[in-house]
C-alpha positions as CSV (number, residue, x, y, z in Angstrom):
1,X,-80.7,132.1,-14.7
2,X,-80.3,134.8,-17.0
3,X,-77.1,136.3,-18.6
4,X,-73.9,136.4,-20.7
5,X,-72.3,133.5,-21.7
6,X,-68.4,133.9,-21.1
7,X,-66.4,130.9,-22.8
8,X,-66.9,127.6,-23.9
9,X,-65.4,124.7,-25.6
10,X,-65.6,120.9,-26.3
11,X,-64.2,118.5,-23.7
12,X,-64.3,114.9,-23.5
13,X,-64.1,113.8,-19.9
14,X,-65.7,110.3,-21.5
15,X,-66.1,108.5,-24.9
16,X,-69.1,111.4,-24.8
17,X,-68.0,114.8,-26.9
18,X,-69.7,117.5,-24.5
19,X,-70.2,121.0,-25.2
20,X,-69.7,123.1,-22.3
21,X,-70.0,127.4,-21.8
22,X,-69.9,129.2,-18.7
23,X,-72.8,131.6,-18.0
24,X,-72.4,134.7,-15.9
25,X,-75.1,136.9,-14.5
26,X,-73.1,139.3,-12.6
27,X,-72.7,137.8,-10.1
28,X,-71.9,133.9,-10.4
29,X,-70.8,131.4,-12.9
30,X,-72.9,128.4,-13.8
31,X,-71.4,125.8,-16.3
32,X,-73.8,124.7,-18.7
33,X,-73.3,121.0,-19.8
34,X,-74.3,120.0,-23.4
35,X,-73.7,116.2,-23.2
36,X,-73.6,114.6,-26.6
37,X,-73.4,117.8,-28.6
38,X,-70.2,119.2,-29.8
39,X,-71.6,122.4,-31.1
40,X,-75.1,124.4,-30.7
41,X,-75.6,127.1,-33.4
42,X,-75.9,130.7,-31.2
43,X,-74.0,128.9,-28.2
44,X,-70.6,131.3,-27.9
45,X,-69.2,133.5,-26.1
46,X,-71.0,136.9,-26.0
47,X,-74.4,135.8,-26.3
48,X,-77.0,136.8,-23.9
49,X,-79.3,133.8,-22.8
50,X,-81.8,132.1,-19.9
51,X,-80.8,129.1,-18.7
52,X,-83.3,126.5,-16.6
53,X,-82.4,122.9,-15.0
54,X,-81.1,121.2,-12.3
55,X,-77.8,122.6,-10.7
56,X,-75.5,120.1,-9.4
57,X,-72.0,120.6,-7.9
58,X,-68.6,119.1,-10.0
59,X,-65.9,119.9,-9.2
60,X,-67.0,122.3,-6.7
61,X,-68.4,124.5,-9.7
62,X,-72.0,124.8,-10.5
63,X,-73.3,123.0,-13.3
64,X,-76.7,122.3,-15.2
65,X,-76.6,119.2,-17.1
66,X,-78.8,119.5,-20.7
67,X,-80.6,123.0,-19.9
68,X,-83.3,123.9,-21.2
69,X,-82.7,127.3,-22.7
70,X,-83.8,130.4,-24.7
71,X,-81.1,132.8,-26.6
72,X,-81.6,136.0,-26.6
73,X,-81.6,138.4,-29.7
74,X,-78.0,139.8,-30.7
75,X,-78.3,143.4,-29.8
């Protein structure tokens, strides 16, 4: 999934700090799940990127759980 990602933020929903960010194609949200990380350098809002993994349902949300993923250069 390619596109723009919309907000993010640290949340603890364990002992685990996880980074999370929302990334929007135009159409639909996915959450992208860092677990373990409380910050990735180029991960913020804003910043265009592809996203690839395994989407699972929390929440009824779509998530992808430690995505593998390519930013995009800042235009």
């Amino acid at each position: 999934m390619s596109g723009r990602l919309r907000s993010g933020g640290v949340h603890s929903r364990t002992n685990l700090p996880t980074l999370e960010a929302d990334l929007w194609d135009g159409s639909d949200v996915v959450t992208l799940v860092f677990l373990g990380r409380r910050s990735i350098a180029g991960i913020e809002p804003g910043r265009q990127l592809t996203a690839r993994g395994r989407i699972a349902i929390r929440d009824d949300r779509k998530v992808i759980y430690n995505p593998y993923y390519e930013l995009e250069a800042p235009r």
